[in-house]
TIZA-44398 format. One line per field, with one value per residue: x, y, z of N, C-alpha, C, O, CB in turn; residue in one letter. Coordinates in Angstrom, 1 decimal, padded with zeros to 4 digits. Glycine has a CB too. Layout:
nxx: c(X / ...)
nyy: c(Y / ...)
nzz: c(Z / ...)
caxx: c(X / ...)
cayy: c(Y / ...)
cazz: c(Z / ...)
cxx: c(X / ...)
cyy: c(Y / ...)
czz: c(Z / ...)
oxx: c(X / ...)
oyy: c(Y / ...)
ozz: c(Z / ...)
cbxx: c(X / ...)
cbyy: c(Y / ...)
cbzz: c(Z / ...)
r: c(A / ...)
***
This chain:
nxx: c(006.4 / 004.9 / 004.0 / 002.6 / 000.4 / -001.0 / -002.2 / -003.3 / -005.5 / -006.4 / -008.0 / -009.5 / -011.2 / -012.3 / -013.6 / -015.4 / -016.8 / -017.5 / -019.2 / -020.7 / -020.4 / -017.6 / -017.8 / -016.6 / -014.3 / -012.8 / -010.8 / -008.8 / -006.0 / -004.9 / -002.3 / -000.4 / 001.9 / 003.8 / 006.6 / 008.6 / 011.9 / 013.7 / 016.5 / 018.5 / 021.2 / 022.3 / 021.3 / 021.8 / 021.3 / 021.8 / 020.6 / 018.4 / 015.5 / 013.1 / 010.4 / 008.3 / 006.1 / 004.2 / 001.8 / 000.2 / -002.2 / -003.9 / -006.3 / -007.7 / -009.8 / -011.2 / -013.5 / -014.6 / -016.2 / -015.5 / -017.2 / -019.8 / -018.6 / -017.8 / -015.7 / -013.7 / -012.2 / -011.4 / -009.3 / -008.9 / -006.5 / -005.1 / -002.9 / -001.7 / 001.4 / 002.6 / 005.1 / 006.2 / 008.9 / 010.2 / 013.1 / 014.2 / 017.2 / 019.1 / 021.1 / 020.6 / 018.6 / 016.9 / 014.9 / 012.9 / 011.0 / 009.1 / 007.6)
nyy: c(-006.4 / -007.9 / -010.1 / -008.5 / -007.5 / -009.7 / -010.2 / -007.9 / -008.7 / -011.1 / -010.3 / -008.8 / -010.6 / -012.1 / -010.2 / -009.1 / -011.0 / -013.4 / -013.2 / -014.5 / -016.8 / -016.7 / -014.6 / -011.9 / -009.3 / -006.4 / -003.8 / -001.4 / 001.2 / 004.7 / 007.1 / 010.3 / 012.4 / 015.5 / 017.6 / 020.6 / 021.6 / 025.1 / 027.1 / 030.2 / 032.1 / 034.7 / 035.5 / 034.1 / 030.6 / 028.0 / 025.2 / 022.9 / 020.9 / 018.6 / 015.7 / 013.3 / 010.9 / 008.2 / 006.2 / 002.7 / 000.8 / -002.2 / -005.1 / -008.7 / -010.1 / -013.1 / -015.5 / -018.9 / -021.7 / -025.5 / -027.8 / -027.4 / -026.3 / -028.7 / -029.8 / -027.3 / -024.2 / -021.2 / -018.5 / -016.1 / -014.0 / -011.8 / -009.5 / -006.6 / -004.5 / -000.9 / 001.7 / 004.4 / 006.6 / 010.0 / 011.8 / 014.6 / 016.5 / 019.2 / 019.2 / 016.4 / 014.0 / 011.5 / 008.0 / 006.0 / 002.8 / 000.3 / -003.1)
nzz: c(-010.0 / -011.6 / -010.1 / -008.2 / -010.2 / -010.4 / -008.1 / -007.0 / -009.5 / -008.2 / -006.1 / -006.7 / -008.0 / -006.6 / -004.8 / -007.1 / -008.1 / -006.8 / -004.9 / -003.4 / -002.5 / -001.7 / 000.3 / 001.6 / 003.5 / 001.7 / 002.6 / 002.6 / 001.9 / 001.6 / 001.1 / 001.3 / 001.3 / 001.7 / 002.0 / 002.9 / 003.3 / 003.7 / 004.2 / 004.5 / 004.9 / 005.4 / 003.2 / 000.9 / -000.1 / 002.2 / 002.8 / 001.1 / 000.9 / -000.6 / 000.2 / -001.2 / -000.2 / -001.1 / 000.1 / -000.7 / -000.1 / 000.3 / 002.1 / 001.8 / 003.8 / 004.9 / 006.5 / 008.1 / 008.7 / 008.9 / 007.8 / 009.2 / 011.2 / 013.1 / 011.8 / 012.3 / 012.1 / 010.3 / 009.2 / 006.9 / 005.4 / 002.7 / 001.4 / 000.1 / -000.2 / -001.5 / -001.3 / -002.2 / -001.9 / -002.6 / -003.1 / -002.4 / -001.8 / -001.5 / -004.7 / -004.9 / -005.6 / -004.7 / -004.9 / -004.2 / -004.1 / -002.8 / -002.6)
caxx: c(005.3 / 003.6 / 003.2 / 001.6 / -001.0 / -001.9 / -002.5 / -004.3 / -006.3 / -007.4 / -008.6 / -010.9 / -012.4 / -013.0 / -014.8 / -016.5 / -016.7 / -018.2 / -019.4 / -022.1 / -019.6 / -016.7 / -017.9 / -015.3 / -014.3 / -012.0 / -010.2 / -007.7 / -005.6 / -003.9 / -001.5 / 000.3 / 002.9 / 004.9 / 007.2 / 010.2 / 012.8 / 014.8 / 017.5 / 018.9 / 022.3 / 022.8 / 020.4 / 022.6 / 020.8 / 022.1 / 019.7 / 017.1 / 014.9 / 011.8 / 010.1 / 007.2 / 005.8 / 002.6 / 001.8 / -000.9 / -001.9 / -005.4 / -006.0 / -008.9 / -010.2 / -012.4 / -013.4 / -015.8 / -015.9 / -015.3 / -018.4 / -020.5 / -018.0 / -017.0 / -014.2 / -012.6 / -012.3 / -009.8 / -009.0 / -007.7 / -005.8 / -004.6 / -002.9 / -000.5 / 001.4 / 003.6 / 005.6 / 007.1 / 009.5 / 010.7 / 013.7 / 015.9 / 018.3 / 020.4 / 020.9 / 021.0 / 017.7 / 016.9 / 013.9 / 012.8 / 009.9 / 009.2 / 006.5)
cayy: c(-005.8 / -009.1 / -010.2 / -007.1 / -007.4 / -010.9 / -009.8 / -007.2 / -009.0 / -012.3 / -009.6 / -007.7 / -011.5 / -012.1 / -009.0 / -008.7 / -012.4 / -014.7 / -012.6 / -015.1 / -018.0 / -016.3 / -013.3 / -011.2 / -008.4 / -005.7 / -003.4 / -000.2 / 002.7 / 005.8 / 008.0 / 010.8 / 013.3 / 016.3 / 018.3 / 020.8 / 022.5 / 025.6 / 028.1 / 031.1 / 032.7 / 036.4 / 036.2 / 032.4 / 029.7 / 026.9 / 024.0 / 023.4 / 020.0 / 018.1 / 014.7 / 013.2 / 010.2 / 007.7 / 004.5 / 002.4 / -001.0 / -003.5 / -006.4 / -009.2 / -011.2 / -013.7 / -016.1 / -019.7 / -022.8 / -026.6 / -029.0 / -026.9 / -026.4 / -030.1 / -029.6 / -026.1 / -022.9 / -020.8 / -017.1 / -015.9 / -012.7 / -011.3 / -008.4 / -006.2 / -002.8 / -000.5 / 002.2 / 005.3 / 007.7 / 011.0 / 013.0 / 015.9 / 017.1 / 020.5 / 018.9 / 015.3 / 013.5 / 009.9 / 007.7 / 004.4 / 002.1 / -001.1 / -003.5)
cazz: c(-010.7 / -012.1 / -008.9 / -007.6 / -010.3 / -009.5 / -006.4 / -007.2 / -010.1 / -007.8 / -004.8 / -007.7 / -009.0 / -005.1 / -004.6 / -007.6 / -009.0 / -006.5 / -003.9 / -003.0 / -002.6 / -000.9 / 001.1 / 002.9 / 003.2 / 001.1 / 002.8 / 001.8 / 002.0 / 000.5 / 002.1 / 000.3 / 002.2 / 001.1 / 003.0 / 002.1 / 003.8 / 002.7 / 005.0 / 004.2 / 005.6 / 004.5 / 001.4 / 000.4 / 000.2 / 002.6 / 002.6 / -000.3 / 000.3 / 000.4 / 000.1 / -001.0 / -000.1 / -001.2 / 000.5 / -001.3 / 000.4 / 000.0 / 002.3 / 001.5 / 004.9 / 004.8 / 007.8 / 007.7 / 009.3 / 008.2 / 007.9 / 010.0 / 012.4 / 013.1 / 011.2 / 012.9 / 011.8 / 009.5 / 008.7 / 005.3 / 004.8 / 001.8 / 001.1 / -000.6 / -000.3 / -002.3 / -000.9 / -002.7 / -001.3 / -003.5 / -002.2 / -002.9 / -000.3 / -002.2 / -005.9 / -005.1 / -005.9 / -004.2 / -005.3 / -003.5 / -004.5 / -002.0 / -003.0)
cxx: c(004.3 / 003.0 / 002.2 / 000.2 / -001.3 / -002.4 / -004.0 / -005.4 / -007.4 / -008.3 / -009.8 / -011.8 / -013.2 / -013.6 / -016.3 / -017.3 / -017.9 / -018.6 / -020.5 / -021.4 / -018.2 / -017.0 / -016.8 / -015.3 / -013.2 / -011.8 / -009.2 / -007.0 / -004.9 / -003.3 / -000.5 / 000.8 / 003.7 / 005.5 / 008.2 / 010.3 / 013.5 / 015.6 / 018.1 / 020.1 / 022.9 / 022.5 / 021.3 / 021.8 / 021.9 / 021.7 / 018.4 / 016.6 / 013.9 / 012.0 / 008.8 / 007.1 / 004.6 / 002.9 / -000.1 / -001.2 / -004.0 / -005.0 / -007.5 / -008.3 / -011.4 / -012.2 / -014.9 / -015.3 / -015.6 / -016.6 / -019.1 / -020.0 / -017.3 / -015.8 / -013.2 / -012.7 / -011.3 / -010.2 / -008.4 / -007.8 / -005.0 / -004.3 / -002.0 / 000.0 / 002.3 / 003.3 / 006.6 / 008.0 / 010.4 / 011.7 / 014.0 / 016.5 / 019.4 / 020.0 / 020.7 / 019.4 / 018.0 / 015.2 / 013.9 / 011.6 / 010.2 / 007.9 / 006.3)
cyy: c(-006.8 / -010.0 / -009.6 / -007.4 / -008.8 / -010.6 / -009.1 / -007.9 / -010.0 / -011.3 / -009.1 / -008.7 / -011.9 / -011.8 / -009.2 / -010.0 / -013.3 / -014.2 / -013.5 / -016.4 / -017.2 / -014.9 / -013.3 / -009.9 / -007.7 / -004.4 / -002.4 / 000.8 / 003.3 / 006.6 / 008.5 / 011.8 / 013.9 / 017.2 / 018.9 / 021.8 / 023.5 / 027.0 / 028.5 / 031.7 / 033.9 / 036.3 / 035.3 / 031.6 / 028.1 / 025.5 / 024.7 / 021.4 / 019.6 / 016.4 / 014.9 / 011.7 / 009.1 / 006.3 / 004.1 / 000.7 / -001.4 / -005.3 / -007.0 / -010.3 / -011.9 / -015.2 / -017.3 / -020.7 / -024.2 / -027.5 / -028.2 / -026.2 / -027.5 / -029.9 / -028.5 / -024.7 / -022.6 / -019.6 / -016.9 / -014.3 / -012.8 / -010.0 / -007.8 / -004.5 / -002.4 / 001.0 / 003.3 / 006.4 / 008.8 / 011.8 / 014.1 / 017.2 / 018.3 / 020.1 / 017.3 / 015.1 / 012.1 / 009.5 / 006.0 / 003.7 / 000.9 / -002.1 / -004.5)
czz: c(-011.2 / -011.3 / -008.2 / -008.7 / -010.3 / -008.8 / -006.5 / -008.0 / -009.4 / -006.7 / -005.9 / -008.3 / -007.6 / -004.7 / -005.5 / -008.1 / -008.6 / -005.6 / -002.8 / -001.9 / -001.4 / -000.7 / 002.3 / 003.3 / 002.7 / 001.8 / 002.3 / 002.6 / 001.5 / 001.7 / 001.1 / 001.5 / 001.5 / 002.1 / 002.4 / 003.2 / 003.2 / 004.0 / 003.9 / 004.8 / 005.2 / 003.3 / 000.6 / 001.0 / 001.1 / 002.7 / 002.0 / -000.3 / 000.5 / -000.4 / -000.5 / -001.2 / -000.2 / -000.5 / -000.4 / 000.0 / 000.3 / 001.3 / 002.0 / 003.1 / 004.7 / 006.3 / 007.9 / 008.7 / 008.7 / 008.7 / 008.9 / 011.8 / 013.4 / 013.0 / 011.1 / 011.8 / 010.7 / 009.3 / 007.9 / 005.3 / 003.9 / 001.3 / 000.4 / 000.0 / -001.0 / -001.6 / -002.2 / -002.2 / -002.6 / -002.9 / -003.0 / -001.8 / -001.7 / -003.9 / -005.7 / -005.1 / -005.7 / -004.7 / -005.2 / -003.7 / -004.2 / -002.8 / -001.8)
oxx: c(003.1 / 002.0 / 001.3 / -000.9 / -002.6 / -003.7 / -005.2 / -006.5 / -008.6 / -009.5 / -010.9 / -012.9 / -014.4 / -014.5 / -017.5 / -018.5 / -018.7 / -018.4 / -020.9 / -021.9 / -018.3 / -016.7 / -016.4 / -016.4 / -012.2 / -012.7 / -008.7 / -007.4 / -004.1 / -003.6 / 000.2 / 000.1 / 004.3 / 004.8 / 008.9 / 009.5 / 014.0 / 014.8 / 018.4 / 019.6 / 024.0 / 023.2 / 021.7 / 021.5 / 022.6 / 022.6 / 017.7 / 017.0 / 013.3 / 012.9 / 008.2 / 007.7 / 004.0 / 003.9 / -001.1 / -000.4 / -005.0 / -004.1 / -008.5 / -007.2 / -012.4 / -011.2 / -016.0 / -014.4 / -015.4 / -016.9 / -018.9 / -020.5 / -016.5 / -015.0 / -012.2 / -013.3 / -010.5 / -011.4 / -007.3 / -008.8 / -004.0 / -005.1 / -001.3 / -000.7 / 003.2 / 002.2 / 007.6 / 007.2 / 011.2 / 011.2 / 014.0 / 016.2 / 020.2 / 018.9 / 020.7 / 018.8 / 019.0 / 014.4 / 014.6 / 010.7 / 011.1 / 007.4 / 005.3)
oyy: c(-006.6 / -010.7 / -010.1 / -007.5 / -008.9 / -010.7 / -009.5 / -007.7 / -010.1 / -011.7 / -009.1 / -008.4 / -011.9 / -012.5 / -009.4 / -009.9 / -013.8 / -015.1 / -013.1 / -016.7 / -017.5 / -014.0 / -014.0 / -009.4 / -008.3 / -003.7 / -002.9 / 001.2 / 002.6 / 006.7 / 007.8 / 012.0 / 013.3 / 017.6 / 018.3 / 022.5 / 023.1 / 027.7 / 027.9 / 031.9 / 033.9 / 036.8 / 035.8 / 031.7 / 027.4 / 024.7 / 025.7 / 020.6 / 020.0 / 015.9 / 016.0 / 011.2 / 009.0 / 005.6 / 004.8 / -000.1 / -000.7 / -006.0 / -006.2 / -010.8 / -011.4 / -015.7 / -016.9 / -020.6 / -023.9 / -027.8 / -028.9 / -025.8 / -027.2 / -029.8 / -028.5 / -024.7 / -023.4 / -019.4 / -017.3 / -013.6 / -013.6 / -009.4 / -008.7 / -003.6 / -003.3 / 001.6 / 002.8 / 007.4 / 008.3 / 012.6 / 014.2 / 018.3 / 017.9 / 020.4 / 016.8 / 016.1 / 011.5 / 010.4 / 005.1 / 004.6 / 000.2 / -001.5 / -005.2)
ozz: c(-011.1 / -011.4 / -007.6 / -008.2 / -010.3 / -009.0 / -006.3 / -007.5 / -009.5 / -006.6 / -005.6 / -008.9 / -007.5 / -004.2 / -005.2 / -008.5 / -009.3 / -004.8 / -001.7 / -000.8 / -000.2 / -001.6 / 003.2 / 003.4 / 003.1 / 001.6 / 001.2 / 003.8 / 000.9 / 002.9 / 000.4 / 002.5 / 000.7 / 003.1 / 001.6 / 003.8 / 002.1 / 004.6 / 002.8 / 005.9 / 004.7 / 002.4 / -000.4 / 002.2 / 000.4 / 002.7 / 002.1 / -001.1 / 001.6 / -001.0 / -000.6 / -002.1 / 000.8 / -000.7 / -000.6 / 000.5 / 000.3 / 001.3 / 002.0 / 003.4 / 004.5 / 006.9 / 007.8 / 009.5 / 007.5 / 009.9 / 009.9 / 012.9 / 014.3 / 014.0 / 010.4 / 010.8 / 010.3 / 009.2 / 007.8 / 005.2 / 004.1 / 000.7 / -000.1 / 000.4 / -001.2 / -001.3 / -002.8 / -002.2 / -003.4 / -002.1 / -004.2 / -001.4 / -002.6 / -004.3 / -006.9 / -004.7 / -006.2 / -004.8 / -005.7 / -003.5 / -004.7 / -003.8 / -001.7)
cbxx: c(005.9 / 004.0 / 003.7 / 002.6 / -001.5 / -001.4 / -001.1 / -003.9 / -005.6 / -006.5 / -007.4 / -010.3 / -011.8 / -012.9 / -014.2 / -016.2 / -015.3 / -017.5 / -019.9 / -023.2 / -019.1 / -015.3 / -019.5 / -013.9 / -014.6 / -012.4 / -010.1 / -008.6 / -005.3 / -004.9 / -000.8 / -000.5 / 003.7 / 004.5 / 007.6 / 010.6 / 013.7 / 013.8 / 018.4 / 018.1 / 023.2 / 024.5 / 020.6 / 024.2 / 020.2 / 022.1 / 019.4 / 018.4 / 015.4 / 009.9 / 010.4 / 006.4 / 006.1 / 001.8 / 001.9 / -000.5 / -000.8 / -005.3 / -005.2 / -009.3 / -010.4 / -012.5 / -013.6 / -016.0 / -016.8 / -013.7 / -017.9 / -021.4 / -018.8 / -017.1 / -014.2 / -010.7 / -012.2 / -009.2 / -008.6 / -008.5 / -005.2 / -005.1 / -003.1 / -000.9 / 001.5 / 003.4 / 005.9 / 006.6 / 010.5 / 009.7 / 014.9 / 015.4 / 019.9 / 022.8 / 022.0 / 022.1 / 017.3 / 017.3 / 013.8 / 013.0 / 009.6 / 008.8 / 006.7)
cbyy: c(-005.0 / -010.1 / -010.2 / -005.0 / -006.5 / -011.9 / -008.4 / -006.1 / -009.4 / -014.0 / -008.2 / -006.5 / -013.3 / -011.8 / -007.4 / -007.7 / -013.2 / -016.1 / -011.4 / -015.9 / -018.4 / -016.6 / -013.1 / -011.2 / -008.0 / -005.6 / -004.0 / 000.8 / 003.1 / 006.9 / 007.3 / 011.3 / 012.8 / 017.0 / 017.7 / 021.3 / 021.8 / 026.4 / 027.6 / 031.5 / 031.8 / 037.1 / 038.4 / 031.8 / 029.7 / 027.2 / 023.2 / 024.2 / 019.3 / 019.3 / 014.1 / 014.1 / 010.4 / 007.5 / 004.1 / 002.2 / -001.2 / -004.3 / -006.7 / -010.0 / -010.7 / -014.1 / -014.7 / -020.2 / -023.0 / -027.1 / -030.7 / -028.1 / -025.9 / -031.0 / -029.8 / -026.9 / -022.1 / -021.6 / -016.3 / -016.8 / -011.8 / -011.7 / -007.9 / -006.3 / -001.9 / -000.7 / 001.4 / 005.8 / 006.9 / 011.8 / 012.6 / 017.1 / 014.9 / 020.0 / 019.4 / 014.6 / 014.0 / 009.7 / 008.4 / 004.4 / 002.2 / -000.9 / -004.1)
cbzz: c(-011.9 / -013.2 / -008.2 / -008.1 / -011.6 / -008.8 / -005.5 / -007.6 / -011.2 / -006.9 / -003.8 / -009.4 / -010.1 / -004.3 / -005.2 / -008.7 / -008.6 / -006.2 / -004.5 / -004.7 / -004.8 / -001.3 / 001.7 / 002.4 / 004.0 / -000.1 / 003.2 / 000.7 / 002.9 / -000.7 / 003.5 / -001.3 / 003.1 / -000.1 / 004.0 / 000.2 / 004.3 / 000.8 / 006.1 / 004.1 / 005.6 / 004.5 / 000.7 / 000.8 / -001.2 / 003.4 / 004.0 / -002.8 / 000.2 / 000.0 / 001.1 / -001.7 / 000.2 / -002.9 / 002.9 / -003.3 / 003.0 / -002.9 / 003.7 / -000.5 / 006.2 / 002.8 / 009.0 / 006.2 / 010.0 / 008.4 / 008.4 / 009.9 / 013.0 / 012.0 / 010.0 / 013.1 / 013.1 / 007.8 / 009.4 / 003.2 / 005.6 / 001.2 / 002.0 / -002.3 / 001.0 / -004.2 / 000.1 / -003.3 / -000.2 / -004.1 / -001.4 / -004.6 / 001.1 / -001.6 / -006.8 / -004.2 / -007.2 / -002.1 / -006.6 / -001.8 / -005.8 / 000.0 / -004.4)
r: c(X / X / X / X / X / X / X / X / X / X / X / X / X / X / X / X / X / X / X / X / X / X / X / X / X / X / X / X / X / X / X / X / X / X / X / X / X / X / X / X / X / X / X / X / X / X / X / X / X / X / X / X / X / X / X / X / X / X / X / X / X / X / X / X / X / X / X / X / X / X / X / X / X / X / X / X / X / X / X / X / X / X / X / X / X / X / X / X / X / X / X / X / X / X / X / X / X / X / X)
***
């Protein structure tokens, strides 16, 4: 978690900070998913579940040369993602969070 907002804090002084000085670009995405299942077998319930899932993720690229190009090239990426998964299969309830 205090890694994550590093992450996140140096990408937002990047952007907003020096823009002049290190131009890049900022990058994103969201993704949210829900789904459920439920069967029935003579008016009894047999299966009862769903999910739901968010992904979050940010990457910063930025791309220059050295001494005018003399001195070779370099590419910088930076990024992050966090991953949530929500279950519940019948009564059981699962809950997963990656970073």
């Amino acid at each position: 978690m205090r890694l994550r907002l590093l992450l996140y804090s140096f990408l937002l002084g990047l952007f907003c900070g020096v823009p002049g000085v290190l131009a890049g670009e900022l990058s994103g995405s969201a993704e949210v998913r829900y789904g459920s299942y439920q069967a029935e077998v003579d008016g009894v319930s047999v299966a009862d579940s769903s999910h739901f899932v968010q992904q979050y993720s940010t990457m910063y690229n930025m791309q220059g040369v050295f001494h005018g190009g003399r001195g070779g090239q370099y590419n910088l990426g930076l990024g992050g993602e966090w991953t949530g998964i929500k279950s519940r299969v019948d009564t059981e309830d699962i809950d997963i969070s990656t970073a």
